[in-house]
N, C-alpha and C positions, 0 to 999 in steps of 0.2 A: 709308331708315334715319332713326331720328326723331335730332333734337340737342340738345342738352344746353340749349339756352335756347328749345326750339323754344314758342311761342303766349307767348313776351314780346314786345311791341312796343315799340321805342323811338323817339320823336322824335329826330331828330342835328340841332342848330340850330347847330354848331359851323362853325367855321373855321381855316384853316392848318393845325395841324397836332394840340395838344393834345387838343381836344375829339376829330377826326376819327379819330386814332390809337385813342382810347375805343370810338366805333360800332364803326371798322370789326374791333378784338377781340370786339365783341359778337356781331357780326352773321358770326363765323366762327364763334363757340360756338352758332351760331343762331339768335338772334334777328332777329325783322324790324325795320328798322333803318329809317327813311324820312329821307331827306336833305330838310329843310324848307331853302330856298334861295328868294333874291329873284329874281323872273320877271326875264328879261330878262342878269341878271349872273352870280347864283350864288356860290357860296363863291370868295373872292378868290383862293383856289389854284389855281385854275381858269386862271388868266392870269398866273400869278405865276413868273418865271423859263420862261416858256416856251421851247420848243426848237423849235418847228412853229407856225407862224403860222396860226391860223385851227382850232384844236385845244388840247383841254386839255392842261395840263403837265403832263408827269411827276411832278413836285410833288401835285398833287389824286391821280394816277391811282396814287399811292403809301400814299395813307391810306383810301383810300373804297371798298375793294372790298368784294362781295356787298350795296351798299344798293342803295336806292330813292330816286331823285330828286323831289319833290313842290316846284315853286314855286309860293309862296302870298304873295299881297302885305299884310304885317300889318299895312298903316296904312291900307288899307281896313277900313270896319267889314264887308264880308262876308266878306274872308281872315278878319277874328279872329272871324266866327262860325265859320267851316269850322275854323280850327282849335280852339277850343273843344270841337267836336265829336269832333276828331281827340283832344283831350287825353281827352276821358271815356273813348274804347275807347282809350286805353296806358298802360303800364303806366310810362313813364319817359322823362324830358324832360333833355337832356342838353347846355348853355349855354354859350357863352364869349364872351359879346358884354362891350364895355365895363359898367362898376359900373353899376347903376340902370337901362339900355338897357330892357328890358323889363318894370319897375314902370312907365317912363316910358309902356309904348305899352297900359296896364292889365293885364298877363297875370304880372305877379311869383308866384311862389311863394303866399301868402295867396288871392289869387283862383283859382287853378290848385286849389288844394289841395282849395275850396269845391267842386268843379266832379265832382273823382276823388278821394275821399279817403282812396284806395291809392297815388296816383300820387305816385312818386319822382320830384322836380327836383334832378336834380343841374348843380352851378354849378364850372367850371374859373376861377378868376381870375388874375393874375398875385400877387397879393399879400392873395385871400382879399375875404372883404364886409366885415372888420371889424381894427383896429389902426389904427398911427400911419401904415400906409403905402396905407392900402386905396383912397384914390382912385387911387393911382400905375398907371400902366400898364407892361406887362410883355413881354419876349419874351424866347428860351432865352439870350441869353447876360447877360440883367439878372438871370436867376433862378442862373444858375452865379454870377455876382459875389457875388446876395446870400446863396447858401445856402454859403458857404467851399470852393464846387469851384474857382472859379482859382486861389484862393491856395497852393492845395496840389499845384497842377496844374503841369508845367514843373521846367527844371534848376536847380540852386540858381545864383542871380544872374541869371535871367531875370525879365521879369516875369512877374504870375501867366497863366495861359494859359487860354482858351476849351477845352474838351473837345468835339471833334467828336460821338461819340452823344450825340445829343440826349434826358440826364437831366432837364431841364427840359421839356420839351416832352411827349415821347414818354410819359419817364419819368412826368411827369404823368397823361398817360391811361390808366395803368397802374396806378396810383396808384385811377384813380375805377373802372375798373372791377370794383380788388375791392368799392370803397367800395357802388356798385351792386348787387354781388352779394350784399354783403353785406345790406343794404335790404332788398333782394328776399324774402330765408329769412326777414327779420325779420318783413316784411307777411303769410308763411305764420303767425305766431303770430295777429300780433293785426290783423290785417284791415288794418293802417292805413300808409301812407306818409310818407315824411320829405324832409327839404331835407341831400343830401351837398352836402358842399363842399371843392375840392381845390383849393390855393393853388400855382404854381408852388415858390414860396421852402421850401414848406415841403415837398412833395416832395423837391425838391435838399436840404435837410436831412435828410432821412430814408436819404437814400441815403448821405448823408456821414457816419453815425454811428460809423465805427471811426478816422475823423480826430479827432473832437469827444471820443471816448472817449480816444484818445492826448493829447490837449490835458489833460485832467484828469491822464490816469496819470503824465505829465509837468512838469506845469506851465509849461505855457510852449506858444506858441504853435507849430504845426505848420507846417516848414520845405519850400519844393518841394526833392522829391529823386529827382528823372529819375525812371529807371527800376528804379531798387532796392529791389526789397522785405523791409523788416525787416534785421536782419542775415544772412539768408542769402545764403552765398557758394557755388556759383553761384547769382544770385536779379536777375538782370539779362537788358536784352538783346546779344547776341551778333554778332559779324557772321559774313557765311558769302560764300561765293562764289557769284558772279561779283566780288562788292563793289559792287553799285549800291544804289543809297541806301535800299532797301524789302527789302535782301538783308541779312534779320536775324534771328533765333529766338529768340524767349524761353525761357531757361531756371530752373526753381527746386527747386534741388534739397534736398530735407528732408534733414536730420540723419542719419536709419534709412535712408536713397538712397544716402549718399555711398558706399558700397561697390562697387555697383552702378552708380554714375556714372561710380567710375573705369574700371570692367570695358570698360563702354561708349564712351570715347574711347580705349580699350586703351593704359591708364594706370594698370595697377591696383597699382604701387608705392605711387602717392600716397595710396593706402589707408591706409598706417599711415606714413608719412614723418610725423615732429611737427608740422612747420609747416604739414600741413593733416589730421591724424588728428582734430581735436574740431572741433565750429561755431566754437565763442571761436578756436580757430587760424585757421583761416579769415577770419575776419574782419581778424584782426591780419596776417595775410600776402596779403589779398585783392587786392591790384593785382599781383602775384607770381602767382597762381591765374588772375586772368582771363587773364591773358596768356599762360599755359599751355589754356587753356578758348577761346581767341581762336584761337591758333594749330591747333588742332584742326579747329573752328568753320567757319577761312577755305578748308580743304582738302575744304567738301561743302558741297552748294546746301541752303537752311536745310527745306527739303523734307525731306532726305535726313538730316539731324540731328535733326528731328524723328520719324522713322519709329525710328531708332535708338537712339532716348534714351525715346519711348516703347513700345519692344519690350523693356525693359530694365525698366519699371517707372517711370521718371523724366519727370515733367511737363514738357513742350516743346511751344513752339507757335509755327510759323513765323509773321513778321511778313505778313501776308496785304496786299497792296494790292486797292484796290475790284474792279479785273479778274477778280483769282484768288477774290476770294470771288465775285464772280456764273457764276464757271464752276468753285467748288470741288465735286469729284465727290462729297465728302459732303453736302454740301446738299444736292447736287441730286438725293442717294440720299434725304433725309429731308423731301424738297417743301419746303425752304424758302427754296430759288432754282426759279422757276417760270416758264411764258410764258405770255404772254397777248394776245388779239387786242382792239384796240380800234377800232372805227368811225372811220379817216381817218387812222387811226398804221398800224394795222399790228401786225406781233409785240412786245414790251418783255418785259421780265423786270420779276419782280415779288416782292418779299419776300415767304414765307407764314407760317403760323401755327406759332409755336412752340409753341401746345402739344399735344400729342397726344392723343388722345381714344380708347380700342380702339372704346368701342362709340357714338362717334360724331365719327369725324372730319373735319376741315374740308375744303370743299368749295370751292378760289376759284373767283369769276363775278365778270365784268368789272366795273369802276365805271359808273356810269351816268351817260349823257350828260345836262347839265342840263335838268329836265322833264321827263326821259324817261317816267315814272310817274305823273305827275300827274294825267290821267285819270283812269286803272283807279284808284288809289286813292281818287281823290273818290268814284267811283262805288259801290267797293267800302263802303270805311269810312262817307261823308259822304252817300250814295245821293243824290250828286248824279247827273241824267239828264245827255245826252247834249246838249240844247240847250240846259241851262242850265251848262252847261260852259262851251262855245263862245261863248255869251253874254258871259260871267265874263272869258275869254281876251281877247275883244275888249274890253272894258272895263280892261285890265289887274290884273284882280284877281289871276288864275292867269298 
């Protein structure tokens, strides 16, 4: 079955996690993806937080599936003729090394462009190639600071808080792949490729647009407020039994719900009782209501409140810790908790592709060990021969 990105090739010259997050989207919607990595080391995820000595981390083995490993050493002058070569057959060069790193070694954007001039460079920074901050270096929790996700993150009187998904990071590569995609239909008009560019700061901005819009509607700066959303009462989270600290359900129940909310804790007086018949009651009686909503809550496991509340039509969603989502049975109905075998681990589970394709969907294959492709690709792409491969190897070029 053909894929949706299938005869695109993309260079991944990324690392940690923004850039690789990007490939490894691509290379699910099909594209051939080749991990360009220094002989010898490799993308520093590779060793970073390892769990297994002597084996990549779960870290790498988390963002790089379905590519191709290719080490090429670029401060040889024949790694940057192989890859030269490499850049004329693809269609898309995808960066997150420090500012300047790759003007500095000749291959910036301007000489690349000369070389393919369909071929899209796209650039991940932390703070972009240009403004007052763009030499500054970056990682997910400098880009939640700077784009107003802590501040708004956390209980009021805490301080602001790091947000565990990674909106900066991930969010980033998510960010460039439509940037990519977009590129791509563009070079279908006019033959010609461009330089995308996705800044962490301004990702985490993009995604924070209904704080920045309340900031206006308000005037006045956006205060942390736990768990509560808006004035909806119930619009919080809940505790449910056994009472262990992850043993909690989200609930939010709309205005047009509330009837049906009460049916569903078989509480349907509360339906028209004044002090909770309108949203504005509600609100003004709310510590009175959760505590009616608590005491329900604590009498079923938050599993069991969820199935309830949405069999009734009412948005609930148990607090899920990392366990129950790698063995949540919906996932693992929609391939999006998966296993996988990797050379010296063994089975791991592995996040898959959310999106769905009918007539061409994702297919995961293992990340590849560093080098693994290095060959077949020079050979294939670069028509490098078999002895002057070996050559190259022992010389540390490859």
């Amino acid at each position: 079955m053909s894929k949706a990105l299938d005869g695109i090739r993309i260079i991944d010259m990324t690392h940690n996690q923004a850039g690789p997050a990007c490939g490894q989207m691509l290379a699910w919607l099909g594209a051939e993806v080749i991990k360009l990595e220094q002989p010898g080391s490799g993308d520093v995820a590779r060793t970073s937080m390892r769990d297994m000595a002597d084996n990549d981390s779960l870290f790498f083995l988390s963002f790089n599936a379905n590519k191709k490993s290719l080490t090429l050493n670029l401060k040889e002058d024949e790694g940057k003729a192989l890859f030269k070569t490499l850049v004329a057959k693809s269609d898309v060069l995808v960066e997150n090394f420090a500012p300047g790193a790759l003007d500095r070694l000749g291959l910036g954007y301007e000489v690349l462009k000369e070389i393919n001039p369909g071929f899209i460079y796209a650039t991940i920074k932390g703070f972009g190639t240009y403004g007052p901050y763009a030499d500054f270096k970056s990682f997910e929790p400098i880009a939640q600071a700077m784009g107003g996700a802590m501040t708004t993150t956390g209980h009021p009187g805490d301080p602001p808080t790091y947000v565990w998904p990674s909106i900066g990071d991930s969010g980033t590569g998510m960010h460039m792949v439509i940037g990519i995609l977009a590129a791509l239909q563009q070079r279908h008009a006019t033959g010609e490729g461009q330089h995308v560019e996705v800044a962490m700061q301004d990702a985490v901005v993009n995604l924070m647009r209904v704080s920045l819009r309340d900031h206006q509607r308000m005037g006045k700066v956006q205060e942390r407020k736990g768990n509560q959303l808006g004035q909806t009462v119930p619009g919080a989270t809940f505790a449910c039994a056994p009472g262990g600290p992850n043993d909690h359900v989200y609930i939010f129940c709309q205005p047009q719900m509330w009837k049906a909310f009460c049916g569903a804790i078989e509480r349907p007086e509360l339906a028209d009782d004044d002090r909770y018949a309108t949203a504005e009651a509600r609100w003004e009686n709310k510590d009175a209501l959760e505590a009616i909503v608590t005491e329900w809550t604590m009498g079923r496991d938050k599993h069991e409140v969820m199935r309830t509340l949405g069999a009734a039509g009412v948005p609930s969603g148990a607090c899920q810790d990392t366990g129950e989502v790698l063995n949540d049975p919906h996932l693992i109905a929609r391939d999006m908790i998966q296993e996988m075998d990797y050379p010296g681990r063994g089975t791991y589970k592995i996040v898959g592709c959310p999106i769905k394709m009918s007539a061409s969907p994702a297919e995961l294959e293992r990340p590849p060990q560093l080098g693994e492709h290095t060959q077949a690709v020079l050979a294939e792409i670069c028509d490098v021969a078999e002895g002057d491969y070996q050559s190259m190897k022992q010389r540390g070029v490859v």
